[in-house]
C-alpha positions as a printed NumPy array, in Angstrom:
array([[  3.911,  22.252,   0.495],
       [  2.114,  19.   ,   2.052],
       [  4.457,  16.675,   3.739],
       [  2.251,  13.211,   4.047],
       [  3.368,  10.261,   5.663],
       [  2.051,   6.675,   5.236],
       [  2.46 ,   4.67 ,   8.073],
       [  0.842,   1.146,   8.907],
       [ -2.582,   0.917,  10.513],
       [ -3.487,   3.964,  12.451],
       [ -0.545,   4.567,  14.501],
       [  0.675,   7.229,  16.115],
       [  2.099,   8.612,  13.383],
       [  1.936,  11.31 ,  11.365],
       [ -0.33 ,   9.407,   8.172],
       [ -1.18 ,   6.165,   8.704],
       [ -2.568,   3.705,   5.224],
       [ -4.003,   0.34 ,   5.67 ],
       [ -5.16 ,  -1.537,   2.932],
       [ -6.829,  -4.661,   3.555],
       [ -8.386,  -7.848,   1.715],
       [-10.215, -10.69 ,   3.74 ],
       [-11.948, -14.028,   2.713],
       [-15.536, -14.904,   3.124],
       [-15.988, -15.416,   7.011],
       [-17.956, -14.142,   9.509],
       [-15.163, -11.22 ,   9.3  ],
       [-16.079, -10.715,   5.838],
       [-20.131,  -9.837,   7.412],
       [-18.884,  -7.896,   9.619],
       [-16.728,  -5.6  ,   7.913],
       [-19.892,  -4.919,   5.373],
       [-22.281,  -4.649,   8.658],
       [-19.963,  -1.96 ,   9.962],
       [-18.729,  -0.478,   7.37 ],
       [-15.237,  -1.637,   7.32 ],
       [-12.771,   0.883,   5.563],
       [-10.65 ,  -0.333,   2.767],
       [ -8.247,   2.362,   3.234],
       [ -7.859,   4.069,   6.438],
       [ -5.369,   7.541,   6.623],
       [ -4.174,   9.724,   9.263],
       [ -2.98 ,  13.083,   8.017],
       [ -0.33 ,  15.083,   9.661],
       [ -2.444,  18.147,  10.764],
       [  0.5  ,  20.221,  10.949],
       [  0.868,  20.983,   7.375],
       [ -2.727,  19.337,   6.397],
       [ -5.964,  20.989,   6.748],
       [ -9.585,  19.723,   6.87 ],
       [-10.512,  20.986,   3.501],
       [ -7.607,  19.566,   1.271],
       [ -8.96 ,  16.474,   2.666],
       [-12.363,  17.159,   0.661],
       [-10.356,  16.579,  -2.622],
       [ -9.276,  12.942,  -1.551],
       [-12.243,  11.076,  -2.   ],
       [-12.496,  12.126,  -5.859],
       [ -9.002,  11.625,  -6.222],
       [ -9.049,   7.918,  -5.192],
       [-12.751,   7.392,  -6.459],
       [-14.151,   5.837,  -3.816],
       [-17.874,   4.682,  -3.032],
       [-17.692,   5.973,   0.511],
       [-15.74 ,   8.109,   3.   ],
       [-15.806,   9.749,   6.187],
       [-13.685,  12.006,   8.358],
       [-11.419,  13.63 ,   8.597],
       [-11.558,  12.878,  12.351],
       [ -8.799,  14.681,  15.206],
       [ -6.616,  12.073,  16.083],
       [ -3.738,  12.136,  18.491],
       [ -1.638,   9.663,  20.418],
       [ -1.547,   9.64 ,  24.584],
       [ -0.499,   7.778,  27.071],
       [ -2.891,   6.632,  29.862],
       [ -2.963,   4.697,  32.749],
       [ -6.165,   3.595,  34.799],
       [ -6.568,   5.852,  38.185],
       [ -6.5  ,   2.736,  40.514],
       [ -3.343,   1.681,  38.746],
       [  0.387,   1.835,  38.054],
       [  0.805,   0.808,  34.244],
       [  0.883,   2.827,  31.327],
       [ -0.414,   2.259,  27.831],
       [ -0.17 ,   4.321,  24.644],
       [ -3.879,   4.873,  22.748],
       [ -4.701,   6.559,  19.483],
       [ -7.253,   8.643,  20.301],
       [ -9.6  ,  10.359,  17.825],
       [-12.517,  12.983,  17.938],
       [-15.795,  11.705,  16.971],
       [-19.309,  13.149,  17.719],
       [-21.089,   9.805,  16.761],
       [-20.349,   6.173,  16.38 ],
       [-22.219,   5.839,  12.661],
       [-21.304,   6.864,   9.724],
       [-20.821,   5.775,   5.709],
       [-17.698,   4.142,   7.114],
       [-16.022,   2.832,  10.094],
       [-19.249,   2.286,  12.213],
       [-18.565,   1.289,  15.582],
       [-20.708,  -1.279,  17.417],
       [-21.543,  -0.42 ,  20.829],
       [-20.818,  -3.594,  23.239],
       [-21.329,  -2.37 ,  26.41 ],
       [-21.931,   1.162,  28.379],
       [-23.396,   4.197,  26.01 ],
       [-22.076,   6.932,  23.471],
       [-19.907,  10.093,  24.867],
       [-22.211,  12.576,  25.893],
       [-19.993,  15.373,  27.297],
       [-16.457,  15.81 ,  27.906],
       [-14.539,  14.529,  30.085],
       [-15.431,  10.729,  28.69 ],
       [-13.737,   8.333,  26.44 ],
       [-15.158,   5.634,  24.916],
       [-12.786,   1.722,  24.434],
       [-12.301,  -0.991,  22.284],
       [-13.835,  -3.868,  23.49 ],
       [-10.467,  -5.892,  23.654],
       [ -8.626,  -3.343,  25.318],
       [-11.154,  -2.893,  28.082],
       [-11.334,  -6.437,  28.838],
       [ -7.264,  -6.853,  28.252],
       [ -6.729,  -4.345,  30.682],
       [ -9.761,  -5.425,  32.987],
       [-11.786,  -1.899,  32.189],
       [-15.296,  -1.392,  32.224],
       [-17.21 ,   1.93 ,  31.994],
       [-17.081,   3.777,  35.435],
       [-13.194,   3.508,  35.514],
       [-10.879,   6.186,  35.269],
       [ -8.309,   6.96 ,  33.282],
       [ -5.549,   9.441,  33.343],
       [ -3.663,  11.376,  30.423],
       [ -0.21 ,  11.3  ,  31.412],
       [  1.186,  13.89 ,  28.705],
       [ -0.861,  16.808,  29.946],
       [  0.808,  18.656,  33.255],
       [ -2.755,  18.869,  34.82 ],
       [ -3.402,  14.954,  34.463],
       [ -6.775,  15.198,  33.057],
       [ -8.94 ,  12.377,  33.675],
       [-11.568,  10.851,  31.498],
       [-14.292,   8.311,  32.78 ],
       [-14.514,   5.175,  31.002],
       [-18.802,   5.257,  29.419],
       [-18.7  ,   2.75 ,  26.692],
       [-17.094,   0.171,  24.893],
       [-17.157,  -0.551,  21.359],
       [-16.599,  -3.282,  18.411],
       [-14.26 ,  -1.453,  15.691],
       [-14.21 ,  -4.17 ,  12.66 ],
       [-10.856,  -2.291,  11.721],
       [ -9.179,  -2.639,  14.726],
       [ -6.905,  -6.003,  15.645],
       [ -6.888,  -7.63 ,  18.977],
       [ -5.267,  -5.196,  21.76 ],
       [ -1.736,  -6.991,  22.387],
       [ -1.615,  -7.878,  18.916],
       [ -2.159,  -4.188,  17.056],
       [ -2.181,  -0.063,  17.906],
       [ -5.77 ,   0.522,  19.657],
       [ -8.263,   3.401,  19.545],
       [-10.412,   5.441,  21.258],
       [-13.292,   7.829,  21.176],
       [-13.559,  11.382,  22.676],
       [-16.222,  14.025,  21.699],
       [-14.01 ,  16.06 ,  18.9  ],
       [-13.866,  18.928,  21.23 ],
       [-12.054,  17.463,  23.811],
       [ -9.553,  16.078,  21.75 ],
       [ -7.059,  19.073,  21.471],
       [ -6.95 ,  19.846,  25.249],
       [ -5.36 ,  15.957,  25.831],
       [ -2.572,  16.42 ,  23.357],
       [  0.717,  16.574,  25.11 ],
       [  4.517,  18.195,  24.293],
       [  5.839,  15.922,  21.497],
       [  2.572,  14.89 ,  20.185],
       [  0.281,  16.709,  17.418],
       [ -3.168,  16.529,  16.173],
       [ -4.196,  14.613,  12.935],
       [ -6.547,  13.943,  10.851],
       [ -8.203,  10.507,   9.971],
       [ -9.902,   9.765,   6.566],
       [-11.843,   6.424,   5.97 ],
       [-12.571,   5.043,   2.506],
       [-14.744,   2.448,   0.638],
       [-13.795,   1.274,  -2.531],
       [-16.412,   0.276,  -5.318],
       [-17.927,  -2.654,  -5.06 ],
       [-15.746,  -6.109,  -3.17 ],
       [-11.747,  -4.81 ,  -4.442],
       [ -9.051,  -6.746,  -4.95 ],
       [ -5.495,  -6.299,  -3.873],
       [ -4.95 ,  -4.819,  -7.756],
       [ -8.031,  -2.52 ,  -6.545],
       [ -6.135,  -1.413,  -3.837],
       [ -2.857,  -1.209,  -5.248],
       [ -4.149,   0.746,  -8.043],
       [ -5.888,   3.214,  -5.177],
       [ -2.463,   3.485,  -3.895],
       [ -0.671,   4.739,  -6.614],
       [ -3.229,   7.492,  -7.585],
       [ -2.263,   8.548,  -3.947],
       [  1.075,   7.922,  -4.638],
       [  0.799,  10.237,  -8.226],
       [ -0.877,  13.157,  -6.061],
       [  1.512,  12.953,  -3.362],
       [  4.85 ,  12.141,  -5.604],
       [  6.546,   9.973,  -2.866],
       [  9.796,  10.277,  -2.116],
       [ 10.756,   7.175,  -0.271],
       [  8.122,   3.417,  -0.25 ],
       [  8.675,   0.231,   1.449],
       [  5.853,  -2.861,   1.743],
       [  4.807,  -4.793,   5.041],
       [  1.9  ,  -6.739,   6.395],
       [  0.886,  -7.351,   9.587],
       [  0.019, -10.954,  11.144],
       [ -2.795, -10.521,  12.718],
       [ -6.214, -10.585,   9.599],
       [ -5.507, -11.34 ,   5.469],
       [ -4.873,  -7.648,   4.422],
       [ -1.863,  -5.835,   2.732],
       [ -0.689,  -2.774,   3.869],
       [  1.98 ,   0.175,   2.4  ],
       [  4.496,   1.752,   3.667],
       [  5.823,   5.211,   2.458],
       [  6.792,   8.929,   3.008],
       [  5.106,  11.586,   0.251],
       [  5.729,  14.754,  -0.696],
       [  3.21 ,  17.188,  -2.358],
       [  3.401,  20.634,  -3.18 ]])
């Protein structure tokens, strides 16, 4: 049995589904320069392995995928500092890619372990800048990571206003996962062509067939025009 859950946009949790719509703006070039995902989900690694995730791109017949990426949540604080903040952290050897590319904005790439890689608008919410330290705080041995890059994530809202990422090589992911937390696995998708919310919706419920969910519910977040699910699934 597969025990999927969709949360909204990439939290901590254990699946995470965002759909999302925009109108023409300099968004809208953007999220085609980079490679925006349509639909963006975090697996429950627990109970979900890498290759089941092959079959998901066929099911939903998308143009474009990538993933599945390790993904955990952590919480951090900066070495010279006393506040704490919660990340979503994923494992990713590369900032390219069919979908989801990230735009570098300052600093480099991860090259080794040991580094982590920032939104842009965390680092300069939380005055960051590559050289700084950070420390996992869910790990007994407070492992630190140094601050080399930050990055422009088109799928990614303003920090303060939505969940934020970040980027370790995919082998270092697993050693920063604390007690309580879990690994995942992230999947990004491209639908055919510029969908509508019907697009979507109908991408949804071939999920929602595969899955046969058990409990749904519908919000939307504030910040961007997208629409967004909400639901627990159940496969077998």
């Amino acid at each position: 049995m597969v025990t999927l859950i969709v949360l909204l946009a990439s939290g901590t949790a254990a699946l995470a589904l965002t759909l999302r719509t925009a109108a023409a703006s300099p968004y809208d070039h953007a999220f085609a320069a980079q490679r925006g995902a349509h639909l963006a989900v975090v697996f429950d690694g627990r109970v979900v392995t890498p290759d089941r995730l092959a079959r998901t791109p066929r099911l939903l017949g998308v143009s474009a995928w990538a993933g599945p990426w390790p993904t955990t949540g952590i919480n951090l604080r900066a070495s010279t500092g006393s506040g704490r903040f919660s990340l979503n952290v994923q494992g990713r050897a590369d900032p390219g890619g069919n979908v989801e590319r990230l735009r570098l904005a300052a600093g480099r790439w991860l090259t080794a372990p040991g580094q982590i890689v920032l939104t842009r608008s965390l680092a300069e919410q939380r005055g960051l800048s590559p050289g700084d330290r950070l420390v996992d705080l869910d790990v007994p041995t407070r492992p630190a990571l140094e601050v080399v890059g930050e990055v422009i994530d088109v799928d990614e809202g303003e920090a303060g206003l939505a969940s934020q990422s970040a980027w370790v090589l995919p082998a270092q992911l697993a050693p920063l996962v604390g007690q309580g937390h879990y690994l995942g696995y992230r999947m990004a998708y491209r639908l055919p062509g510029r969908p509508t919310q019907a697009d979507l919706r109908r991408a949804t419920a071939r999920l929602e067939r595969h899955c046969r969910p058990v409990r749904s519910a519908t919000r939307c977040p504030t910040w961007r025009s997208r629409s967004c699910s909400r639901l627990s699934t159940r496969s077998s």
